[in-house]
C-alpha positions in Angstrom: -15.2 -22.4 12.0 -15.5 -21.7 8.5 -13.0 -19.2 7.0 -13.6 -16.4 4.1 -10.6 -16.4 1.4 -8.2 -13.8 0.9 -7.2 -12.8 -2.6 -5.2 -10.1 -1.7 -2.5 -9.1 1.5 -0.1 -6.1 2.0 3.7 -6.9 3.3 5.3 -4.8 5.1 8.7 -2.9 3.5 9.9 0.1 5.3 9.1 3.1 6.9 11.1 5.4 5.1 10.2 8.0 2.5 12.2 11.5 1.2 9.0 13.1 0.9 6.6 14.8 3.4 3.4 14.8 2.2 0.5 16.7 4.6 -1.7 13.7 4.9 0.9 11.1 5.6 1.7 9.8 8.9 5.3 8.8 8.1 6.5 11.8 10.0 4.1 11.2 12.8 5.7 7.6 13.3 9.8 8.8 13.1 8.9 11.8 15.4 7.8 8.8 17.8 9.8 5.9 17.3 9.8 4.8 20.7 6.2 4.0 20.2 6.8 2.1 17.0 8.2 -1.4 17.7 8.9 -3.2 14.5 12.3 -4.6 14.0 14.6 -2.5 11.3 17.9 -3.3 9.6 19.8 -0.5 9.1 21.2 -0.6 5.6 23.0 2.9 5.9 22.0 6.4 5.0 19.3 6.4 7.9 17.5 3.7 5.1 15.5 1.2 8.0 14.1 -1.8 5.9 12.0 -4.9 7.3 14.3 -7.5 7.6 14.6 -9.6 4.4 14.0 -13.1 6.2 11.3 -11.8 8.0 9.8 -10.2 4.6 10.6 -13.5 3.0 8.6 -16.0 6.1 5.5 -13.1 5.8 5.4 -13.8 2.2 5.3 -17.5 2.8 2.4 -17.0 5.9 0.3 -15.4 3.9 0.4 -18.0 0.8 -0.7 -21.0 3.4 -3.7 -18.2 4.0 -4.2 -18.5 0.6 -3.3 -15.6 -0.4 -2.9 -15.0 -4.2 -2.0 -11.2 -4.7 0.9 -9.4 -3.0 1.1 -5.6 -2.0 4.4 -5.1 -1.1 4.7 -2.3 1.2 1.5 -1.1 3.9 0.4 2.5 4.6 4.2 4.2 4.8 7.5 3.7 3.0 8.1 4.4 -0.5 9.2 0.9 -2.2 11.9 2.6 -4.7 13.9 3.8 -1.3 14.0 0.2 -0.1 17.7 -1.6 -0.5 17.5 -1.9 -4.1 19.4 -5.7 -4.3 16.8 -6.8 -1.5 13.5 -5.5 -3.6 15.3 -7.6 -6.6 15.5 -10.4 -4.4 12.1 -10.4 -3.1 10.6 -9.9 -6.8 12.6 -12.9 -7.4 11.4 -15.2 -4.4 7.4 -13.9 -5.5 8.1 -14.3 -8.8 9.1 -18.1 -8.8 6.3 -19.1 -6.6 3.7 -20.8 -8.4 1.0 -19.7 -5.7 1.3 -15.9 -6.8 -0.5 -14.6 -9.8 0.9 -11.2 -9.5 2.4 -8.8 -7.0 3.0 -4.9 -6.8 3.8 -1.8 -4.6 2.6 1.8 -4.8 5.3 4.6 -5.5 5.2 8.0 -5.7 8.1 7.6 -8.5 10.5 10.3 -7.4 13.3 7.8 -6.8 13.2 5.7 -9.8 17.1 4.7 -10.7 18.3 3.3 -14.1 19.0 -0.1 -12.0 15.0 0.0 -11.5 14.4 -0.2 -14.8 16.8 -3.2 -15.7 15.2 -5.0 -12.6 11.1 -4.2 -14.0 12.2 -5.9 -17.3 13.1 -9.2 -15.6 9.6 -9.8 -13.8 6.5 -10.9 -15.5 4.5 -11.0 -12.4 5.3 -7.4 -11.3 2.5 -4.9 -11.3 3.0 -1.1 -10.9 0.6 1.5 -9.6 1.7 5.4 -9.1 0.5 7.8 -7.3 0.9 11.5 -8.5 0.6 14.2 -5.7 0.8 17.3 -7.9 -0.1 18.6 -11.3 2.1 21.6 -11.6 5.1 22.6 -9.2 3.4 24.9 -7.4 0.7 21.9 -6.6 3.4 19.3 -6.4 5.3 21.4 -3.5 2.1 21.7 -1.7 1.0 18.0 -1.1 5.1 16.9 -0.5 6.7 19.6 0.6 9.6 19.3 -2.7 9.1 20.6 -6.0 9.6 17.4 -7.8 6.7 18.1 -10.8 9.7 17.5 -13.0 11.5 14.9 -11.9 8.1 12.8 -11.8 7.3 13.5 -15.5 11.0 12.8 -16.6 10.5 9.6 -14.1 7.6 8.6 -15.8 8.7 8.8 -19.4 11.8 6.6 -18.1 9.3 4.0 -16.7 7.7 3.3 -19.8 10.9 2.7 -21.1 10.6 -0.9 -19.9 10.6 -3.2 -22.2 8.2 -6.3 -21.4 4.3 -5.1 -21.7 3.7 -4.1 -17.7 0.2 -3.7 -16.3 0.4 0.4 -14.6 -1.8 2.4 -12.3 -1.5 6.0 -13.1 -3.2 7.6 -9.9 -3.8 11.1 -9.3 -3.7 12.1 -5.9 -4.2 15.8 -6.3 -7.5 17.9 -7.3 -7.6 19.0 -11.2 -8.7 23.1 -10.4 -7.6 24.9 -13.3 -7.1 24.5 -17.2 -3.2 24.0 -16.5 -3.8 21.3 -14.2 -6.3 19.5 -16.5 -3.9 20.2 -19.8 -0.8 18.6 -17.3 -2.9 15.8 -16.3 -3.8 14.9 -20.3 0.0 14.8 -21.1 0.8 12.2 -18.3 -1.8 10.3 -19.5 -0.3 10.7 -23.6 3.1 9.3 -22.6 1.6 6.7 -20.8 -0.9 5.8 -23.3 1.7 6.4 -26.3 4.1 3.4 -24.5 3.1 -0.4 -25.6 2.2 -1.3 -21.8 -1.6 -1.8 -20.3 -2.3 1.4 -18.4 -5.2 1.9 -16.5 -6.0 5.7 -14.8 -7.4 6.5 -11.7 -8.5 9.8 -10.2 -8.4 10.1 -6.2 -8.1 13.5 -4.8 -9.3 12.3 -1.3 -6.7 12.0 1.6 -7.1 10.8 4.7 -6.0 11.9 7.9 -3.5 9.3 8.3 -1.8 10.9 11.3 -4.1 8.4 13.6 -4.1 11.0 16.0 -7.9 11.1 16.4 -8.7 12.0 19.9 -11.8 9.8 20.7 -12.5 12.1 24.0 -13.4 14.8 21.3 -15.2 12.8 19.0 -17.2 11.4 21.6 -20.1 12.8 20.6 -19.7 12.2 17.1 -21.7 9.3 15.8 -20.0 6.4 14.0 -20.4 5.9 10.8 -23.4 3.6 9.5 -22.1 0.5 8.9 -23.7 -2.9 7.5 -22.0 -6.1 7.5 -18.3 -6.3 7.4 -15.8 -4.1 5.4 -15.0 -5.1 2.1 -11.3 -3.9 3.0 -11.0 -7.1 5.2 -10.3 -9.1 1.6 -7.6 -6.9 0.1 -6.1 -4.7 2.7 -5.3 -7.2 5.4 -1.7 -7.9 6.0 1.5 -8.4 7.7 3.7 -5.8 9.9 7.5 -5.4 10.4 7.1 -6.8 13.7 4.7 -9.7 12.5 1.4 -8.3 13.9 -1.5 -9.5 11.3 -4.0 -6.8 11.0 -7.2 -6.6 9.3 -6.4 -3.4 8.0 -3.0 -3.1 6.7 -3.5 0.2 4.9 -4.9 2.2 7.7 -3.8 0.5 10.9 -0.1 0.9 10.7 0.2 0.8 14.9 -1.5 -2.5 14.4 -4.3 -1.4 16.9 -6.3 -4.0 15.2 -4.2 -6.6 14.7 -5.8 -10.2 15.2 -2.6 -11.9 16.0 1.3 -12.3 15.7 2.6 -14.8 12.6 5.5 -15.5 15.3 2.8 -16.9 17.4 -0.3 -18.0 15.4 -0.5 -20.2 12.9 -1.8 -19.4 9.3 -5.0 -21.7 10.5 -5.5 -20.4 13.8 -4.6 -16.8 12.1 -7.7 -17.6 9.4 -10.1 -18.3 12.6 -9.2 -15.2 14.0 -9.8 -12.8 11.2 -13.2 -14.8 10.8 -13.7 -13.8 13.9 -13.7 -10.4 13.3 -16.2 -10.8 10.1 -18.6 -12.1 12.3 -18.3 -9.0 15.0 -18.8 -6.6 12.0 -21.7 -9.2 10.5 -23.0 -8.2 14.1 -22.3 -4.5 14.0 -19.1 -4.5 16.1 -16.8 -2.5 15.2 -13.6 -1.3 16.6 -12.9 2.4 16.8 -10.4 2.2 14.0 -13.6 0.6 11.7 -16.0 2.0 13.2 -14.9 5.7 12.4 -13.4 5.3 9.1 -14.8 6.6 6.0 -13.4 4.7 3.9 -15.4 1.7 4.7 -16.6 -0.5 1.6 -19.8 -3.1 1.9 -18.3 -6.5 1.4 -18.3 -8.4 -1.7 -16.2 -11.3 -2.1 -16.6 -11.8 -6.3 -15.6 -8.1 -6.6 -12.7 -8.0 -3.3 -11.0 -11.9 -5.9 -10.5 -9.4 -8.4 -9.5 -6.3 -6.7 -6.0 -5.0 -6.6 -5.9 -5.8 -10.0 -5.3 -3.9 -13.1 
């Protein structure tokens, strides 16, 4: 069977995160743990991290895939909680790989240490995209449930104090409705565009309902969404999670209701087949109810999906 590449794969990190953001479903999953069975090590302070050998063997699966570009970290956690002399030591082990061209995680920024910033400087590889829930405190409080609208600008300012040129995301996750908003919005974007690193903004004020609590008895009636071919998603959001389910969709299906196999079980070949396997299906209009219900599906295009995920 003849496979389709994969530029791009997500790793899982942790599950833990100080926020509590409305859309999130990081709450959801500690309120039922029981249902959640990916191995933790407990590395004190109620932190629960993926084990780092395990971390380490994902990374490694997914290169034989052929993967190029790591995401470290799937739908939950927040990367800057993670044990902060493990993260150093996986940016180590993906930065001497010759196979990776570049790796990076998603942070809301609130946690950012001093020791972060000695540890950015050291890694060439290391992209980093941030995600901005509010524009004032009042909208910051809103979306995560903490006032922390100045702790993320004082964050950000320290970021940039890195001093290799680092390729940044600067994502805003919240809707611009007033002139203070829109004034805020300009000053993030002057301290970032002031620094001597390659920034790049982005502005997303749709959430999803990541609680994956959709009842399908009530949405019976609703009609799935029109789909052609497979989702784009499949080249970029695939990935690995703490328990070493391989799903197609990394960032949605953090249950791992659509996984396609176990990298404790499958090889990185027979892995390949079965993803293809799931191509064809959506090639031939089936869909999962995870798919075939999301709205966040994307018509596939490989030339686009090799350079996505970059900045």
């Amino acid at each position: 069977m003849n496979t389709t590449p994969i530029p791009q794969a997500q790793v899982f990190l942790n599950n833990t995160c100080s926020l509590k953001c409305n859309f999130c479903m990081n709450k959801h999953i500690k309120n039922q743990s029981s249902d959640y069975p990916w191995p933790w090590e407990n590395k004190g302070n109620n932190l629960k991290v993926g084990r780092i050998n395990d971390i380490k063997k994902y990374i490694d699966y997914l290169i034989e895939m052929g993967v190029r570009r790591i995401e470290l970290g799937t739908t939950i956690g927040e990367p800057l909680e993670h044990d902060i002399n493990d993260l150093n030591e996986i940016f180590k082990y993906l930065e001497i790989n010759p196979n990776i061209e570049s790796y990076f995680f998603y942070t809301n920024l609130t946690q950012l240490k001093d020791k972060h910033i000695e540890i950015f400087d050291q890694y060439k590889k290391l992209q980093i995209k941030i995600s901005c829930y509010g524009l004032t405190s009042k909208q910051f409080k809103q979306q995560t449930g903490y006032e922390l609208w100045n702790k993320f600008k004082t964050n950000l300012k320290k970021l940039v104090t890195v001093k290799r040129k680092m390729k940044i995301l600067l994502a805003l996750r919240a809707p611009i409705k007033n002139d203070d908003q829109q004034l805020n919005w300009l000053k993030l974007k002057a301290i970032s565009i002031k620094s001597h690193h390659d920034v790049v903004f982005e502005e997303t004020a749709i959430h999803f309902n990541w609680k994956h609590t959709i009842d399908f008895k009530k949405i019976k009636n609703q009609k799935p969404n029109q789909h052609k071919g497979h989702c784009g998603m499949i080249y970029t959001d695939c990935g690995i999670l703490g328990n070493g389910d391989f799903t197609i969709c990394a960032w949605l299906d953090v249950y791992g209701d659509g996984k396609v196999g176990n990298v404790f079980k499958d090889t990185p070949k027979e892995m390949l087949q079965l993803r293809q396997k799931i191509i064809n299906d959506q090639n031939n209009g089936v869909f999962n109810n995870i798919c075939k219900y999301c709205k966040f599906y994307v018509p596939s295009n490989i030339e686009k999906a090799d350079q996505a995920g970059t900045i």
